[in-house]
N, CA, C and O atoms as a MOPAC input file, in Angstrom:
PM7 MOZYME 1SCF
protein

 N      0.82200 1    -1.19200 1     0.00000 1
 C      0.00000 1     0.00000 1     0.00000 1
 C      0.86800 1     1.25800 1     0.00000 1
 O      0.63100 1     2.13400 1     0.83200 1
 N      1.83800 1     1.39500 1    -0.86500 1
 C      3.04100 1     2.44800 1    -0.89100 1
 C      2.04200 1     3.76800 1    -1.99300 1
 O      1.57300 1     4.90000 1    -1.87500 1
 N      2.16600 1     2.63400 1    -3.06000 1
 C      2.05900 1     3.34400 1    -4.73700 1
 C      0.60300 1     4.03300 1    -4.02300 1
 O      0.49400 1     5.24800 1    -4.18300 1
 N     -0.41500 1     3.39500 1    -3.31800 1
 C     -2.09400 1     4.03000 1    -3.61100 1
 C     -1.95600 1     3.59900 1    -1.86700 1
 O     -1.34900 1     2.61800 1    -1.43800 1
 N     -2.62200 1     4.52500 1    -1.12900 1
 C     -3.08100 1     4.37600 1     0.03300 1
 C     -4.33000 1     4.78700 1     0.42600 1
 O     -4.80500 1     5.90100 1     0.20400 1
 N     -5.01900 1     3.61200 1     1.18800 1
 C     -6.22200 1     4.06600 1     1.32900 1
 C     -6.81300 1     5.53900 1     1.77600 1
 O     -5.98000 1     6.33100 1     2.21800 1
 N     -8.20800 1     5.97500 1     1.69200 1
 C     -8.48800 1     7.10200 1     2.39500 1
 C     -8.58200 1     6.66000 1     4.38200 1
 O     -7.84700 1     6.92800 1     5.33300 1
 N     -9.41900 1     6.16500 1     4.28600 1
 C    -10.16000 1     5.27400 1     5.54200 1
 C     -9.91400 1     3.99600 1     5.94200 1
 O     -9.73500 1     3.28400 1     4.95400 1
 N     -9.80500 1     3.24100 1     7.24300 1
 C     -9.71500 1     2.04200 1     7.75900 1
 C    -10.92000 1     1.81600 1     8.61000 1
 O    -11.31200 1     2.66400 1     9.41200 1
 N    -11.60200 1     0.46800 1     8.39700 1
 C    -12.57200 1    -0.53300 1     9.47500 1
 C    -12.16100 1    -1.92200 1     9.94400 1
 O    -12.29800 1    -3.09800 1     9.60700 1
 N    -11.50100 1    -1.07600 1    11.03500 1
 C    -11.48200 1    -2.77800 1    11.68900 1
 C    -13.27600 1    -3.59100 1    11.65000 1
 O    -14.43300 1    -3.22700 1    11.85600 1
 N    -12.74400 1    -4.50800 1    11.35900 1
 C    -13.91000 1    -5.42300 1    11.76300 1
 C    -14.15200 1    -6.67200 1    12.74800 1
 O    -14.20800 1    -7.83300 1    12.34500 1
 N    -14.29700 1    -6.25200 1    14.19400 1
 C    -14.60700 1    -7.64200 1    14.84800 1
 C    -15.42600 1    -8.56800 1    14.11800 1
 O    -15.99800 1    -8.56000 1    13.02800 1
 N    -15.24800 1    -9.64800 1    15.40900 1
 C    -15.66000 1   -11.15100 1    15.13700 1
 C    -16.96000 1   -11.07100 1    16.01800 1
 O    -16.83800 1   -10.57200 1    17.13600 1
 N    -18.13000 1   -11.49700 1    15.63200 1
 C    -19.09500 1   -11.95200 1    16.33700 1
 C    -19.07700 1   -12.67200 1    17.27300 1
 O    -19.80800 1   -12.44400 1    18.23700 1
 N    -18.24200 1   -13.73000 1    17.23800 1
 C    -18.00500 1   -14.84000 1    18.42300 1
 C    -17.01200 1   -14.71900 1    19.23600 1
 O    -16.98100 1   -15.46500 1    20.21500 1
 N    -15.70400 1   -13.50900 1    18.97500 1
 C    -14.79400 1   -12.86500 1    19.66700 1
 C    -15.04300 1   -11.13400 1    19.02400 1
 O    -14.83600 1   -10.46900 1    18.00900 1
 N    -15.47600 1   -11.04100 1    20.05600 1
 C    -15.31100 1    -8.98600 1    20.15900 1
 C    -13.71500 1    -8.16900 1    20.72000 1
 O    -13.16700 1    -7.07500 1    20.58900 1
 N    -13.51300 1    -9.17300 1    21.23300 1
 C    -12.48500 1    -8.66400 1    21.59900 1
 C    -10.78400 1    -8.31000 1    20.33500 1
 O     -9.76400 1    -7.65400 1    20.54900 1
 N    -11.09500 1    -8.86300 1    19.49600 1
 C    -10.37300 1    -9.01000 1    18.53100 1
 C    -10.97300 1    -9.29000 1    17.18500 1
 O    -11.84800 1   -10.10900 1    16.90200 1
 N    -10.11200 1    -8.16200 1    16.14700 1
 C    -10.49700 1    -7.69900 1    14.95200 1
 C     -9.48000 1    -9.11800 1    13.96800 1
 O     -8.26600 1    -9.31900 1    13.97900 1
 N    -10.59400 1    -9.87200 1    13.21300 1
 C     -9.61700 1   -11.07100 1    12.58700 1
 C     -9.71000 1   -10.42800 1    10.85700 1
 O     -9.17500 1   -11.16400 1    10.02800 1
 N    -10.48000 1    -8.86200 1    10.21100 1
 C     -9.65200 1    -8.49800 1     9.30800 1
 C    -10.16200 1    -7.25800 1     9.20100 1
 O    -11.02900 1    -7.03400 1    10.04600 1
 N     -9.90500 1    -6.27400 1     8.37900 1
 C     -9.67000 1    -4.50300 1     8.26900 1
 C    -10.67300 1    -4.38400 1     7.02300 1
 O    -10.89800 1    -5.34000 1     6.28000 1
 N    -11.13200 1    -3.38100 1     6.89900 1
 C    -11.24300 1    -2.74800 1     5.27800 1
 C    -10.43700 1    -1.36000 1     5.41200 1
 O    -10.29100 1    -0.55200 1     6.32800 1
 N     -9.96000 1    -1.45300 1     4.03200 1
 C     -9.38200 1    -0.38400 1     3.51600 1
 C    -10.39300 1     0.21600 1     2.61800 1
 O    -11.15000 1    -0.41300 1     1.87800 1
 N    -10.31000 1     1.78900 1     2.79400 1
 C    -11.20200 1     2.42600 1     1.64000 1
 C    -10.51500 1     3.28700 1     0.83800 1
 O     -9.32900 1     3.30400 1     1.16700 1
 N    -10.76300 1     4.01200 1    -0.08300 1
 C     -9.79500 1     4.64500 1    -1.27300 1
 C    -11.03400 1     5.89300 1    -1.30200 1
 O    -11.43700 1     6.45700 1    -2.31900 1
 N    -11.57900 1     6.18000 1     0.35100 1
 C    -12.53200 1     7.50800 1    -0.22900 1
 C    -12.54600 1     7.85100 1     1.26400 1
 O    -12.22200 1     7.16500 1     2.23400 1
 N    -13.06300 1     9.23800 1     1.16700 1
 C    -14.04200 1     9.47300 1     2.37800 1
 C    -14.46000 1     8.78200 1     3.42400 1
 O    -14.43600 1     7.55500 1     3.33700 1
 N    -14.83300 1     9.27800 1     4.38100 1
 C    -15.50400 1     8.38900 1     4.98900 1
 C    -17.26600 1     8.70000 1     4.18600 1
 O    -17.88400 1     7.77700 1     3.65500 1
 N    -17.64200 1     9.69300 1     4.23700 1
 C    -19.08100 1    10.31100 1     3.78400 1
 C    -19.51300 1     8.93300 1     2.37000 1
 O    -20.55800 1     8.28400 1     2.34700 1
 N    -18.52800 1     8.84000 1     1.49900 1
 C    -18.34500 1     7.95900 1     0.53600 1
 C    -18.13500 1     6.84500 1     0.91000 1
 O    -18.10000 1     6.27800 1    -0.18200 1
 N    -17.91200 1     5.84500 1     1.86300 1
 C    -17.81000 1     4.88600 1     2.32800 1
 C    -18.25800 1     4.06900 1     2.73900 1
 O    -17.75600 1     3.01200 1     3.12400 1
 N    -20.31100 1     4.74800 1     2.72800 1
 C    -20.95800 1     3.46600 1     2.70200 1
 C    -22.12700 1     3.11000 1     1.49100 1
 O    -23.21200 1     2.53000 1     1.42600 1
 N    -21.11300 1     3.89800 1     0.50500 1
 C    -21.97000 1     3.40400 1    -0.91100 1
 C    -20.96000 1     2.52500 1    -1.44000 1
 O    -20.09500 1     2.02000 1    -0.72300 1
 N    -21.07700 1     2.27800 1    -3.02700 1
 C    -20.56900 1     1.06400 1    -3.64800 1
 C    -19.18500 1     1.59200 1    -4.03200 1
 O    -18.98600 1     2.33300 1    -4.99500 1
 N    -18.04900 1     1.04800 1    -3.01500 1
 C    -16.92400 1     1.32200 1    -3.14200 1
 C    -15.71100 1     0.72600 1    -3.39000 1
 O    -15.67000 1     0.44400 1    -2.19300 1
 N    -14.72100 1     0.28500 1    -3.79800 1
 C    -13.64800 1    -0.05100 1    -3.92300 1
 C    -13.07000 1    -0.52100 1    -2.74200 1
 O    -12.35600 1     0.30400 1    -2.17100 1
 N    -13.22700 1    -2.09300 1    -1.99000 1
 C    -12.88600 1    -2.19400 1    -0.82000 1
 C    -11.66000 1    -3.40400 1    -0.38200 1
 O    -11.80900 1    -4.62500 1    -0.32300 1
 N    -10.71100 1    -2.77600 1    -0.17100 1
 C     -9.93300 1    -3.67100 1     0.00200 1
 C     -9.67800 1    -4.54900 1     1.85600 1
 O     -8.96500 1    -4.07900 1     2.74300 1
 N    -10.44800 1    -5.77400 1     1.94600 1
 C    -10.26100 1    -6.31200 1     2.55200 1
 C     -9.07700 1    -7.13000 1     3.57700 1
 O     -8.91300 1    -8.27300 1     3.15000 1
 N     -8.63200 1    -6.97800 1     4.21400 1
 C     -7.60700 1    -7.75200 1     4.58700 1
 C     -7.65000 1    -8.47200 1     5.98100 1
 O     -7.76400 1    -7.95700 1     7.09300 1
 N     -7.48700 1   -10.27000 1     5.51700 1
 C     -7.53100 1   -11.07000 1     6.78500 1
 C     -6.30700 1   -10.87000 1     7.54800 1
 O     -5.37000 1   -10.55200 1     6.81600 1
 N     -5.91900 1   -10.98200 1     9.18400 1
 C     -5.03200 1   -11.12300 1     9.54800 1
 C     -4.62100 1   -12.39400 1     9.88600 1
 O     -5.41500 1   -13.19300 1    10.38100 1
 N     -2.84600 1   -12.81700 1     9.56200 1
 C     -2.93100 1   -13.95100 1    10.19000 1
 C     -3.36200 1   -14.04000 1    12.17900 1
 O     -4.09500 1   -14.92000 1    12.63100 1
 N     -2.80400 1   -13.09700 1    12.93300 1
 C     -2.77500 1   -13.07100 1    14.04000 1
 C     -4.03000 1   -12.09100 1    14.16100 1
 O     -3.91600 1   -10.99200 1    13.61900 1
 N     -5.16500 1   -12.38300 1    14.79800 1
 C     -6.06700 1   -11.09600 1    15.31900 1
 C     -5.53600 1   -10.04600 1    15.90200 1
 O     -4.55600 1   -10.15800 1    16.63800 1
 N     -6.17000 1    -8.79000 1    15.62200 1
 C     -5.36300 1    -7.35400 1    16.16300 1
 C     -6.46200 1    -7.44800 1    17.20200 1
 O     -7.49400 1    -8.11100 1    17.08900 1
 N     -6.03400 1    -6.55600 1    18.41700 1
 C     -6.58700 1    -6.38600 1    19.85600 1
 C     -7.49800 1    -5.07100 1    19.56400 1
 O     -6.99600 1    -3.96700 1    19.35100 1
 N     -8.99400 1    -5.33800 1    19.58100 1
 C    -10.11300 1    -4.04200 1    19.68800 1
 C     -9.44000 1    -2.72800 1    20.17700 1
 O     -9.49100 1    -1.69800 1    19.50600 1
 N     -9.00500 1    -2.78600 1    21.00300 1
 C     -8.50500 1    -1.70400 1    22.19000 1
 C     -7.62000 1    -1.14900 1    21.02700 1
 O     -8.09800 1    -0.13700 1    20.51600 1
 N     -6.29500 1    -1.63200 1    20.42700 1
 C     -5.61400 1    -1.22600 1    19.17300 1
 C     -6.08600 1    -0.29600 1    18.59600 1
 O     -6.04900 1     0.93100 1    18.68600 1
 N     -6.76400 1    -1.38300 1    17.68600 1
 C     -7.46300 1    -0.23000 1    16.80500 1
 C     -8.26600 1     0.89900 1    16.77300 1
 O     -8.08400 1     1.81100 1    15.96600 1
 N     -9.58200 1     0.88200 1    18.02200 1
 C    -10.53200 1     1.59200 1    18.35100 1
 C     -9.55700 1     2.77400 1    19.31300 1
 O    -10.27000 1     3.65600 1    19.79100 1
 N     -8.82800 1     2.83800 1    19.47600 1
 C     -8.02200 1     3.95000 1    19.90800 1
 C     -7.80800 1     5.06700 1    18.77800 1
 O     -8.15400 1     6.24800 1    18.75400 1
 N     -7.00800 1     4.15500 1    17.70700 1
 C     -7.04400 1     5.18900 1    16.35700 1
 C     -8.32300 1     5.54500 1    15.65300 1
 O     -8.53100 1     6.49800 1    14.90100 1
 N     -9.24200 1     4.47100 1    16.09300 1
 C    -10.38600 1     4.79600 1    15.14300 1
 C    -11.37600 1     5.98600 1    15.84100 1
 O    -12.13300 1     6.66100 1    15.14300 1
 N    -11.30400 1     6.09600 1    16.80700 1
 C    -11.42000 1     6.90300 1    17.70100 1
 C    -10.96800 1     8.47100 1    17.86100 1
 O    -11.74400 1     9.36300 1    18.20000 1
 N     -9.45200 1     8.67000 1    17.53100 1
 C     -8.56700 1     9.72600 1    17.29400 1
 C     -8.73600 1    10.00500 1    16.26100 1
 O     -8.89000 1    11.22300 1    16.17200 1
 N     -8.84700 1     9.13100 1    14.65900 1
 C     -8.75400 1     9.78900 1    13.92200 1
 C    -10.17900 1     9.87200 1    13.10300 1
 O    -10.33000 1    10.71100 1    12.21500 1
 N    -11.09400 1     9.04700 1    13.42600 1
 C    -12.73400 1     8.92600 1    12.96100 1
 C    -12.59800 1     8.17600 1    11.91600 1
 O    -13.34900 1     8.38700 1    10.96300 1
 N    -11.56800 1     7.07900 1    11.83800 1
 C    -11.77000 1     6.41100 1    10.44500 1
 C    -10.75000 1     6.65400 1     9.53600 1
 O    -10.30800 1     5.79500 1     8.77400 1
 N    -10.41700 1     7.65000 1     9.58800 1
 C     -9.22000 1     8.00700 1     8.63400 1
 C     -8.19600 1     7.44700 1     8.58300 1
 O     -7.85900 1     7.17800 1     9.73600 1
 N     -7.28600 1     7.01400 1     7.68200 1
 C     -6.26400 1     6.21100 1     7.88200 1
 C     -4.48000 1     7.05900 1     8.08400 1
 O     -4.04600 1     7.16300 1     6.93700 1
 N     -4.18000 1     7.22200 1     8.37300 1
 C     -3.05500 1     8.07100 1     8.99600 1
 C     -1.69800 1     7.34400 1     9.08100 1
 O     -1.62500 1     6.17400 1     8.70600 1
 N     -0.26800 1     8.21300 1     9.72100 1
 C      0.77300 1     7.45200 1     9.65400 1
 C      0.59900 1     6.31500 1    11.01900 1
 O      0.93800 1     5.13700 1    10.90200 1
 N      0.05400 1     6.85000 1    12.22400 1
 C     -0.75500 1     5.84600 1    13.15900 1
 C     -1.23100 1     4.58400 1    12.71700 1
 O     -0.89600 1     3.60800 1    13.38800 1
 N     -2.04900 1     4.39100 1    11.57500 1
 C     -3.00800 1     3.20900 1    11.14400 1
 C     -1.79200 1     2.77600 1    10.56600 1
 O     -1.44000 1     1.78200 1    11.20000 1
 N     -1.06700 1     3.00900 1     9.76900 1
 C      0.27200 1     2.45500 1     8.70300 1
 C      0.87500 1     1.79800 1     9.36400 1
 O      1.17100 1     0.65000 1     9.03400 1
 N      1.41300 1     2.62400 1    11.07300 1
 C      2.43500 1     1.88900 1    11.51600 1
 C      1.82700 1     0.68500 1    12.41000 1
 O      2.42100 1    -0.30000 1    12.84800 1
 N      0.69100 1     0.99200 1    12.53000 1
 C      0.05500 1    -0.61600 1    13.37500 1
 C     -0.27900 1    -1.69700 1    12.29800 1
 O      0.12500 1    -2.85600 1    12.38200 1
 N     -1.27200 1    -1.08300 1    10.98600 1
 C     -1.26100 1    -2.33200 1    10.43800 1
 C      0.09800 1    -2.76800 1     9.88700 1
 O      0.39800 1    -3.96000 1     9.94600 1
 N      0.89700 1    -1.91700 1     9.38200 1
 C      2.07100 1    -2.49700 1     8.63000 1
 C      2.85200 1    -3.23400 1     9.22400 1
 O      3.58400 1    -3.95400 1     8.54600 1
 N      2.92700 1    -3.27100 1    10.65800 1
 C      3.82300 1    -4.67100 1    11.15700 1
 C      3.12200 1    -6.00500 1    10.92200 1
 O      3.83400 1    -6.99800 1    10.77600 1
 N      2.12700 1    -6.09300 1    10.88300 1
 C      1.00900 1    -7.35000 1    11.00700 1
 C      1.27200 1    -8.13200 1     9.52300 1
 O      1.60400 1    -7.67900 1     8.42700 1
 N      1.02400 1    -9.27400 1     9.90400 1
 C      1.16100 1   -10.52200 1     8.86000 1
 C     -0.26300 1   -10.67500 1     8.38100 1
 O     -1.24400 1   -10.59200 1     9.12000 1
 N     -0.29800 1   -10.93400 1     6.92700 1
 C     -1.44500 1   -10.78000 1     6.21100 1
 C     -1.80000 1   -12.38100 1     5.78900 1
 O     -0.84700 1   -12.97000 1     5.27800 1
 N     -2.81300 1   -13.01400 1     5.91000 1
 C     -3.33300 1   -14.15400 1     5.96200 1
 C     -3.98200 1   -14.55500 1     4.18100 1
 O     -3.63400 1   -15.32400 1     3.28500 1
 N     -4.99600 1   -13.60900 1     4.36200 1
 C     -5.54900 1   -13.16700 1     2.74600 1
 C     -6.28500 1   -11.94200 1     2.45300 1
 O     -7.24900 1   -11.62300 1     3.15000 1
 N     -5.91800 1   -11.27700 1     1.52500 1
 C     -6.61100 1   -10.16400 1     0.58100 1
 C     -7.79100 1   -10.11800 1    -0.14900 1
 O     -7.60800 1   -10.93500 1    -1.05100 1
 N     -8.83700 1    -9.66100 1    -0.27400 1
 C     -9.92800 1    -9.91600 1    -0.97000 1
 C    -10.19700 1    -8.09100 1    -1.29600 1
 O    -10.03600 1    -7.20500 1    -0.45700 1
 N    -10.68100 1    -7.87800 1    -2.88000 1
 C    -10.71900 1    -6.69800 1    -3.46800 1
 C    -11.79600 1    -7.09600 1    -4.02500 1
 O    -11.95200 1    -8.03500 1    -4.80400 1
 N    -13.02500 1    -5.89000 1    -3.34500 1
 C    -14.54400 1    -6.26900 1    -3.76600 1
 C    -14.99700 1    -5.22200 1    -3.39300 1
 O    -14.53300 1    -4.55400 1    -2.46800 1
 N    -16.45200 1    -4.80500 1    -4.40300 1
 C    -17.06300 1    -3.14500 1    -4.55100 1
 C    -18.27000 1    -3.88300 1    -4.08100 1
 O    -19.33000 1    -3.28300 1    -3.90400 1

């Protein structure tokens, strides 16, 4: 995610664990634009990220994806990718 970086990040918990986010969306817009038909890049983690993590930034920054979101997701090991509008 060097060349194109998203606009926005959603962690997404697990229904059966809340406590941990098992993958992200990336958005390439707005947030305002972000819950129509968008360009969404999905990503599973291999290791679940900790709620508390993320909802800190998501929190600080309302969604937006920042050098904050870069440097947390970018250490994390990626399981699988899925790119779907």
């Amino acid at each position: 995610m060097i060349q194109i970086q998203p606009k926005t990040v959603w962690p997404s918990p697990n229904f059966k664990n809340k406590n941990y986010n098992f993958s992200t969306r990336f958005k390439f817009c707005n947030v305002e634009q972000s819950y129509f038909n968008v360009i969404t890049l999905s990503v599973e983690w291999e290791t679940p990220i900790p709620v508390s993590s993320s909802e800190y930034y998501q929190q600080l920054h309302d969604f937006y994806f920042t050098n904050d979101e870069k440097n947390l997701y970018g250490s994390k090991i990626v399981k699988d990718i899925k790119v779907y509008r």
